[in-house]
C-alpha positions, 0 to 999 in steps of 0.5 A: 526589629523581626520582620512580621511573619504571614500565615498563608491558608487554605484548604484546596489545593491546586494543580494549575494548567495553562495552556495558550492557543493562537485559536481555539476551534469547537469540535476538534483537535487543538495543539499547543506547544505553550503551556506550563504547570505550577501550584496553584490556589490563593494561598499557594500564590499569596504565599508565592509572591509573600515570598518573592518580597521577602516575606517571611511566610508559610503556607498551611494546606492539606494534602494528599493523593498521588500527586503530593509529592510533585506538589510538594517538590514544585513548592520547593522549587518556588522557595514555598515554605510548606506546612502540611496534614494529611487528607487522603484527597487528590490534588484537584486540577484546574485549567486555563485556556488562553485564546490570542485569537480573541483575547479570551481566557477560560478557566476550568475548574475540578471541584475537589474530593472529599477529606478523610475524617480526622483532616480536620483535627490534624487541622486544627492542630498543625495551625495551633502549632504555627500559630504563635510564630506568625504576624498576620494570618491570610486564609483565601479560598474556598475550602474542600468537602469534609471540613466543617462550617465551624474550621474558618470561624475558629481559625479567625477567633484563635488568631486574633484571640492571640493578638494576630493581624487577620486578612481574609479573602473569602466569601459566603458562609465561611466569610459571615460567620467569621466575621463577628471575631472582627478581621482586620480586613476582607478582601473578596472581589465584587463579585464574591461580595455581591454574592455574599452580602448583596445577591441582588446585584448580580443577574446572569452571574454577572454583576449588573451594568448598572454601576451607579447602583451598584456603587451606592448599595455596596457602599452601604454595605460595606459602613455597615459591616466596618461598623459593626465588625470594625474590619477594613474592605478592599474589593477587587473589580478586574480591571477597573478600579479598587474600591475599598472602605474603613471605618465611614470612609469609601473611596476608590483607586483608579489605576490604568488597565494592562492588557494581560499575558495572563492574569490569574493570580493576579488577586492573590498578588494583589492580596500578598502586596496589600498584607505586606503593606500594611504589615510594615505599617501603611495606610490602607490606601497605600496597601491598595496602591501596592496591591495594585502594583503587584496584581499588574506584575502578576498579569504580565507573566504566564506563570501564576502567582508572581511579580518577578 
């Protein structure tokens, strides 16, 4: 039997810095001889680990700017099969700082150009193209400047009009409106939720301490939209436990925090090792299971994105 194939998009691509610091001190100059540079974005890392598993998998992302060749060379050095449309846009840089003086980690994050117009027709056609060759499509992330709100949405009725699988690790807009072509299953974590669905929850862009509340109102939210949209929920939460919903079922998977090296990408693994699971027929709960797994081999390296 062929293995099930997974399309990895997203429409942001990254260049992710780490850099690791004994202590960080304001106001002055601070040195490290720890840092590292790799591909970055959701769909980048989900591709990455899709990949480490054995996955047959591509990664479909617009591109452009001077760095595109180092982008595209460095996928090639992580085994990445890459699909690509030119966009004119530089490759954004984002940054992580880790602090083992405190066990902080901060990211910085650039927001990215817009891209040329006519990006996304070569868009629409390139995941035209790929389309009929995959399983299960995964679009994670946010999207650039220049795109229009009606890209995602189409990409979502297109693939399951084709009898596809669909996971989607969105929020907001692109989330809401994809949803009445009824995704298999959405993964955004809490936060991204509560910012979509429940906005008051979070105060001070956080999500409120008051997790029994929290619990019953998200609980709720998440019947209704299985209901209605008939889509399964996993909802990320850091380091604590997943929680996750089909059909009037609610439930969480506990598991026993790690202290990280670090944990960017870990979401992404967590999202590469649900898909996996449930592309070779698991239940849901044995998909979080294996996400989880995976999200916590992602934190115990400084490179993002992997399990190995």
């Amino acid at each position: 039997m062929k293995p099930i194939a997974y399309l990895s998009v997203c429409m942001n691509p990254t260049l992710q810095k780490t850099l690791c610091f004994s202590s960080i001190v304001g106001n002055t100059v601070n040195r490290t001889e720890n840092y590292r540079l790799d591909v970055g974005g959701k769909g980048a890392n989900t591709c990455r680990v899709l990949t480490q598993l054995g996955k047959p998998a591509v990664h479909l992302i617009q591109l452009g700017g001077q760095t595109r060749p180092l982008y595209l060379k460095m996928c090639r050095q992580d085994g990445l099969t890459v699909r690509w449309v030119e966009s004119g846009s530089p490759i954004r840089f984002c940054y992580t700082l880790i602090n083992n003086e405190d066990e902080s980690i901060t990211e910085l994050v650039e927001e990215s150009e817009p891209v040329d117009p006519g990006t996304e027709g070569r868009m629409r056609d390139r995941y035209e193209a790929l389309l009929p060759e995959q399983g299960t499509v995964i679009i994670s992330g946010t999207k650039a400047r220049g795109f229009s709100d009606a890209l995602v949405p189409w990409m979502v009725c297109r693939a399951k009009a084709a009898g596809k699988g669909v996971i989607l690790d969105l929020w907001g807009r692109d989330l809401l409106q994809s949803l009445e072509y009824r995704p298999d299953l959405i993964k955004p974590n809490l936060f991204e939720f509560a910012r979509t669905f429940a906005p008051g929850l979070i105060q001070n862009n956080e999500i409120t301490e008051d997790e029994t509340r929290v619990k019953a109102e998200v609980r709720e939210i998440c019947r209704e939209l299985c209901e209605k949209h008939h889509c399964r929920i996993a909802l990320t939460r850091g380091a604590k436990t997943v929680w996750f919903a089909e059909g009037d079922r609610f439930s969480e998977y506990p598991f026993e925090p790690i202290k990280p090296v670090n944990p960017i990408g870990s979401g992404d693994a967590f999202t590469a090792g649900l898909a996996a699971a449930l592309g070779d027929g698991a239940a849901l709960e044995e998909g979080v299971a294996q996400g989880i797994r995976y999200g916590r081999l992602n934190a115990g390296f400084l490179k993002i994105g992997v399990i190995r």
